[in-house]
C-alpha positions in Angstrom: 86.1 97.2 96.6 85.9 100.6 98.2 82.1 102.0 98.2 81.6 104.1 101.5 83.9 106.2 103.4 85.2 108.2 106.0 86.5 112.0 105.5 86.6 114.0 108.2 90.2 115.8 108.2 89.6 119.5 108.2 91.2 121.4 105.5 94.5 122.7 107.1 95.4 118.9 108.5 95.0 117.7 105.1 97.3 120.3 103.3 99.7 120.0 106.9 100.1 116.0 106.3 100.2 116.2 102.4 102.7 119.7 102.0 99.9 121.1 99.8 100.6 124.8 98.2 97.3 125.7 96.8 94.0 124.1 99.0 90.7 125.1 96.8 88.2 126.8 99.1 85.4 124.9 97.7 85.9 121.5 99.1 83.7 119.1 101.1 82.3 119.5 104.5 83.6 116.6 106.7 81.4 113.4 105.9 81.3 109.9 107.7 79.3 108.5 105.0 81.1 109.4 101.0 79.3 107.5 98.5 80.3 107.2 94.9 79.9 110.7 92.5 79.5 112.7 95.7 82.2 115.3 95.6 85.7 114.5 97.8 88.7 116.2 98.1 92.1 114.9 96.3 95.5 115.6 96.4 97.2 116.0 93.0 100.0 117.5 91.3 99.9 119.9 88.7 102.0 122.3 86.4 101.3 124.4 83.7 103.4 124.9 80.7 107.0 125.2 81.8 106.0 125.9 85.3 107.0 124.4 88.4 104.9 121.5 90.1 102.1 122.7 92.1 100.6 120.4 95.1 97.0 121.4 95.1 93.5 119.6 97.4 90.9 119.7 94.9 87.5 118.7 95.0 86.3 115.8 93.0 83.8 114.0 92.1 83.9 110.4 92.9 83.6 108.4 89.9 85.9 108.6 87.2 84.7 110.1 83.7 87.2 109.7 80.5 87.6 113.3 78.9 86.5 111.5 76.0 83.2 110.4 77.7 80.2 112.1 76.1 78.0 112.1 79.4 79.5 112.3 82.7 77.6 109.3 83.7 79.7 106.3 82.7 78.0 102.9 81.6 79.6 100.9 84.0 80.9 102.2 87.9 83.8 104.1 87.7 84.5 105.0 91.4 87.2 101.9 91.9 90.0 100.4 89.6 91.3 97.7 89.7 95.2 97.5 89.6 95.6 94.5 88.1 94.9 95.3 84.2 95.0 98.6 84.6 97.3 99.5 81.8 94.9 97.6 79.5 91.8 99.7 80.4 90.4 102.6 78.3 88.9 104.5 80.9 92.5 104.1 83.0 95.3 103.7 81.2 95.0 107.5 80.0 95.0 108.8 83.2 97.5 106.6 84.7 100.3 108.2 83.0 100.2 111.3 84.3 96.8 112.4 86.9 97.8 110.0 89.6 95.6 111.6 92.7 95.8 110.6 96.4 92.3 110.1 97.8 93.0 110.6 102.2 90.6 109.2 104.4 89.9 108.0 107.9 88.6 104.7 107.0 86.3 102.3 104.6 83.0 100.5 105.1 82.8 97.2 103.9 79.9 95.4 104.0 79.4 91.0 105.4 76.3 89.0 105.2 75.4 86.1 107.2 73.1 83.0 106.5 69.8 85.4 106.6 71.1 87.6 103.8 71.7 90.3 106.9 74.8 93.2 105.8 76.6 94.2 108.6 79.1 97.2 107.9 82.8 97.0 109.2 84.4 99.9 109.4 88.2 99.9 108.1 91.1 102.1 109.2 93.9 102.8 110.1 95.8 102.3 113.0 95.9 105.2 116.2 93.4 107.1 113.4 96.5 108.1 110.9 94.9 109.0 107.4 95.2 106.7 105.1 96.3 107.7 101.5 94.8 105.9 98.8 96.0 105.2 95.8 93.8 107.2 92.4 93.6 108.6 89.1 91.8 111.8 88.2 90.3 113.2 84.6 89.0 116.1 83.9 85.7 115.7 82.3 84.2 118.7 79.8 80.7 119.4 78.8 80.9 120.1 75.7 77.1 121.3 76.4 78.3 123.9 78.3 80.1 127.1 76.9 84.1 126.4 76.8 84.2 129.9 79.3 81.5 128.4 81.8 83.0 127.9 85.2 81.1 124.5 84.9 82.5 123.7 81.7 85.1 121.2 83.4 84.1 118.6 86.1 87.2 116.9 87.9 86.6 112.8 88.9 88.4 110.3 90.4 89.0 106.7 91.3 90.4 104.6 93.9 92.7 101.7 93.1 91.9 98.5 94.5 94.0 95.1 94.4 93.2 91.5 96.2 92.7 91.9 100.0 95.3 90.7 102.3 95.1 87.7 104.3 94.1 89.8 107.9 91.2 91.5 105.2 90.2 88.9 103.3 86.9 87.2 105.5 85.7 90.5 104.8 86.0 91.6 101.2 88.2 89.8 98.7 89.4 93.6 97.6 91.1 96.5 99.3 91.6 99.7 98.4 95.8 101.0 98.0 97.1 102.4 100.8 99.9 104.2 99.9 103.0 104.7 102.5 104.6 107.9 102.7 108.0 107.6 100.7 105.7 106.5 97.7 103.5 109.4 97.8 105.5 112.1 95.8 106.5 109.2 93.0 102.9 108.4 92.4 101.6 112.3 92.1 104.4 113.6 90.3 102.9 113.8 86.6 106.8 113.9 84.9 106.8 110.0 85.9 105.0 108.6 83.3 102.6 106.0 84.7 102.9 102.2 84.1 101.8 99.3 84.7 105.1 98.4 86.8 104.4 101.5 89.2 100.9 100.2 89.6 102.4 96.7 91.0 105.1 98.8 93.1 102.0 100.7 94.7 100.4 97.6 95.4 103.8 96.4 96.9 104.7 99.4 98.9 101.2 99.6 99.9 101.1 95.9 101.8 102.9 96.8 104.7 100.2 99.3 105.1 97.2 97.4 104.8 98.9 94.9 107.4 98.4 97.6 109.9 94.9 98.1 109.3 92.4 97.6 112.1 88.7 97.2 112.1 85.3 96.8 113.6 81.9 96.3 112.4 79.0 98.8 113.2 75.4 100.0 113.1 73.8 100.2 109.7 74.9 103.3 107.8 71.8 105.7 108.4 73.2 109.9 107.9 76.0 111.1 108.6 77.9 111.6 111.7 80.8 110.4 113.7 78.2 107.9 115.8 78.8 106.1 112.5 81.9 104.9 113.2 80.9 103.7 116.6 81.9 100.3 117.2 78.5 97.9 117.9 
């Protein structure tokens, strides 16, 4: 599971380390503390009509809604997937053929309790502070309340993958999100490769290496936002 995280690039390192084209200029401040349906920024792939591929770093909201969703609200959570079944899925299965998103942050928060029912966060991430690039999907959502010429009229949501934790991860969660490694990055956005579930288990392949590197450390409870969040306890 992926619930809370850390993302703090600024705009230009994100489109530097992803070779974006078109950055929106309505994305998130920097946060320490993301929680699900607050908006994040995503890396996708786009083209229209006959037109060449565009990278683009979008905001999103974080929570996945099926364009075929009546209320943007879904009945169950949304904001992870898991990569098992995910071909099998409604809400997923659509998306995964062709809005694949990368979701970069610092690092996760997952949560441990001890004997007293205490949660103590640790924070999750990677090693000498790279960004991590987690595996998503994206949908555009309409509402169909809305005029079809509102600038509100579509809502862009996402997801992050998740598959069983490693071995170094697993005393803490028995999920982890997808970290993606580099060579793997323009497969998965590139919406001519028509999404299966056999790319889905690659990613989560490709992705181990990764997650071996991952470091982590637990800290205070998460109050705000700030960088003191991250602080080591």
């Amino acid at each position: 599971m992926c619930g809370r995280f850390v993302q703090a690039r600024s705009t230009g390192d994100l489109t530097a380390l992803f070779s974006v084209t078109e950055p929106a200029t309505d994305l998130p401040e920097p946060s320490w503390n993301v929680a699900p349906t607050q908006t994040v920024a995503v890396v996708i792939d786009s083209a229209k009509g006959e037109g060449e591929q565009v990278r683009r770093l979008e905001p999103a909201r974080w929570s996945l809604t099926p364009s075929w969703s009546k209320t943007i609200k879904t009945k169950f959570p949304t904001f992870n997937a898991r990569s098992e079944d995910i071909a099998t899925k409604a809400s997923w299965k659509g998306p995964l053929k062709a809005h694949r998103a990368i979701v970069p942050v610092d690092g996760y928060y997952e949560w441990q309790t001890d004997d007293n029912g205490i949660k103590t966060p640790t924070y999750i991430h990677g090693a000498d502070g790279e960004t991590l690039a987690l595996a998503g999907l994206y949908s555009w959502w309409p509402d169909h309340a809305l005029d079809e010429n509102d600038p509100n009229y579509w809502t862009l949501t996402a997801t992050i993958l998740t598959s069983s934790a490693i071995d170094e991860l697993l005393g803490i969660h028995d999920r982890n999100p997808v970290p993606l490694p580099e060579h793997l990055w323009g497969q998965w956005l590139d919406p001519t490769v028509i999404g299966d579930q056999a790319l889905v288990d690659e990613a989560v392949r490709s992705a181990l290496p990764v997650a071996q590197t991952l470091q982590f450390h637990t800290v205070p409870p998460l109050r705000g936002d700030g960088p003191q969040l991250i602080e080591a306890t």
